[in-house]
N, C-alpha and C positions, 0 to 999 in steps of 0.2 A: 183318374182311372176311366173317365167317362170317354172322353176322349180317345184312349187307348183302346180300350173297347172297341170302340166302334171301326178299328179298324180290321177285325175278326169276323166282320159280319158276310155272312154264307158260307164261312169257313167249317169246318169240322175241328171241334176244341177242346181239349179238358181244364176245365176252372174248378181253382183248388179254393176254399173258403178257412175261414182264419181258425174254423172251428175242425179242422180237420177231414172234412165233407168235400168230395170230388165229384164234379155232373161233369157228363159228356155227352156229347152231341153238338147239332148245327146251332152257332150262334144267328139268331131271325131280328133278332131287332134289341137300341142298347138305347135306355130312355134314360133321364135324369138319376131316377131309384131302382129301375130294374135288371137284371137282358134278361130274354125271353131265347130260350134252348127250344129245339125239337130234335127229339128221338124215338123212333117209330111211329113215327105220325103222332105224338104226344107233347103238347106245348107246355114248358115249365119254367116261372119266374124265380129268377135270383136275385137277391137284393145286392145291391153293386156293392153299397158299404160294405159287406160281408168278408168281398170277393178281394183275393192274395195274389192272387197269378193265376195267366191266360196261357194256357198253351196250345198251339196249333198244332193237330196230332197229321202227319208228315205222313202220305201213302209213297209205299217203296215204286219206285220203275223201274220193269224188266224189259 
């Protein structure tokens, strides 16, 4: 997953957790144990093991 991850990075994401918990925001950085989200200018650690699925949330063009 680490690996995967990091290809997400400065993307805008929703990562779903095995526990049923979904964060969104910009993925900033995907270390060994964590990634680190920013949303409204607030930085938040997820533990990777946790983490189920990466989704890149897709802005429409008009």
């Amino acid at each position: 997953m680490f690996e995967l991850a990091k290809r997400f990075i400065e993307k805008e994401c929703i990562i779903f957790a095995f526990d049923g918990n979904q964060y969104n925001g910009v993925i900033k950085e995907v270390t060994d144990g964590a990634i680190l989200i920013e949303k409204r200018g607030a930085t938040e650690a997820i533990n990777l093991n946790f983490v189920v699925k990466i989704k890149e949330i897709v802005k429409c063009k008009k």
